[in-house]
N, C-alpha and C positions, 0 to 999 in steps of 0.2 A: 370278103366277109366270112366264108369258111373259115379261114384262117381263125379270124375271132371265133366262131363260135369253137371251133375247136382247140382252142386257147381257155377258153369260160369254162368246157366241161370236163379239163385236164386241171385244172385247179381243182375245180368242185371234186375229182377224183382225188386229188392229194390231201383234200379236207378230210374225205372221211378213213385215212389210213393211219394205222397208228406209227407215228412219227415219234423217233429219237427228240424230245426239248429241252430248254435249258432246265426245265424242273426234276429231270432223269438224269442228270451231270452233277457227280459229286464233287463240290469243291475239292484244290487240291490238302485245303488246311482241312479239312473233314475226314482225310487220310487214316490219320493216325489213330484216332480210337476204333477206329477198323481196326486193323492191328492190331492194337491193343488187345481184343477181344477176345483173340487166340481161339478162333474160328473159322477155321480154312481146311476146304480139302482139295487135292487133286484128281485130273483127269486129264488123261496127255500132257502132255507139254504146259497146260494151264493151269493156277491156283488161282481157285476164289476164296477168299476173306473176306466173311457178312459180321455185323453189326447189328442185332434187330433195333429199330426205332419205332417212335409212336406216329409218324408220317404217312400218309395215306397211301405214297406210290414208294418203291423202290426205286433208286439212285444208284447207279453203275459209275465207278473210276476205273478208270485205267492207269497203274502204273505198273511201263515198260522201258524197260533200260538199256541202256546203249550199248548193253552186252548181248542183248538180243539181234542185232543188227544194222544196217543205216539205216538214215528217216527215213527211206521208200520200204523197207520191211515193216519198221516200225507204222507207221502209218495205216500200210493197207491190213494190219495186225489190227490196230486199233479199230479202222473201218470195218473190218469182221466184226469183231467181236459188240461194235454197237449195234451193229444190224442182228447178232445174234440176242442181244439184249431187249432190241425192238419184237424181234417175231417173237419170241420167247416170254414177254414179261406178264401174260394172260397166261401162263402155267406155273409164275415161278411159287413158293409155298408161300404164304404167310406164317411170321412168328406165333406159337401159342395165343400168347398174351393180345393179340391184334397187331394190327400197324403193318410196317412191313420192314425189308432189308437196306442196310447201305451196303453196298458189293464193290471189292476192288479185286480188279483180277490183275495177277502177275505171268509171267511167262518164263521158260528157260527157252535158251536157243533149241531151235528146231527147226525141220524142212517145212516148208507152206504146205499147209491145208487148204481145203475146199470152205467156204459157209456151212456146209452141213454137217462136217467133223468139226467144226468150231462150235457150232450150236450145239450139235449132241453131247460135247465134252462141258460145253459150260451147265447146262441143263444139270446134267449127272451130276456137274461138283456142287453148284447151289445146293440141289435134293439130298444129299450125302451129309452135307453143310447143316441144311435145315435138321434133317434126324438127329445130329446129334445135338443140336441146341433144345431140339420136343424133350429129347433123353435127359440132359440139364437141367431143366427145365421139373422134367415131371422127376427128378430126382431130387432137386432140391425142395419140392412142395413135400414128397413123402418124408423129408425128414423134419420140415416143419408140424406137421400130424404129430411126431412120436415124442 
């Protein structure tokens, strides 16, 4: 019976964490007007490319290429960098306008990192990201004024 209950309150512990879902998973056809956007900056070895949308939560893709590595790099690359997106996504900016980001991070080859130079690196480029779209953003309204 331990068992159970100590079964019941490791659930109820996974309830209240904030969990990677399928609603934070950008399609891979959702891709490209990321892209598009020409909204990307780096930090280490990482680019991120945001999109702002009118959707409540941010949406993280990854797309990593097979120049990065084999599937076991790729992979626990991937697994970082979700889990960096997890702890992370209660600080990441919101667009001016509301709403929030579609984010696709890319990568060049590079030696493995730790979770917490993964997470520092993406933080910084989102934040970097976000400035210059506020900058965009409040540029283009002052020349609607004049």
């Amino acid at each position: 019976m331990a068992g159970t209950t100590q079964h019941s309150e490791h659930s109820h512990d996974a309830s209240n964490r904030a969990v990677f879902q399928r609603r934070h998973r950008l399609a891979g056809g959702d891709f490209s007007p990321v892209f598009e956007s020409r909204l990307r900056k780096s930090r280490g070895p990482i680019t991120v490319h945001l999109r702002p949308t009118s959707l409540d939560e941010h949406r993280l893709g990854l797309s990593i290429g097979r120049r990065f590595g084999g599937a076991v790099q790729r992979g626990r690359f991937k697994r970082l960098m979700r889990e960096a997106f997890r702890l992370n996504r209660g600080q990441l900016p919101t667009p001016p306008s509301g709403g929030a980001y579609d984010i696709v991070v890319t990568t060049r080859a590079h030696e493995s990192a730790d979770l917490e130079r993964y997470a520092a690196w993406f933080l910084e480029a989102v934040q970097a990201a976000h400035r210059v779209h506020a900058k965009r953003v409040q540029d283009q309204s002052g020349r609607g004024d004049g």
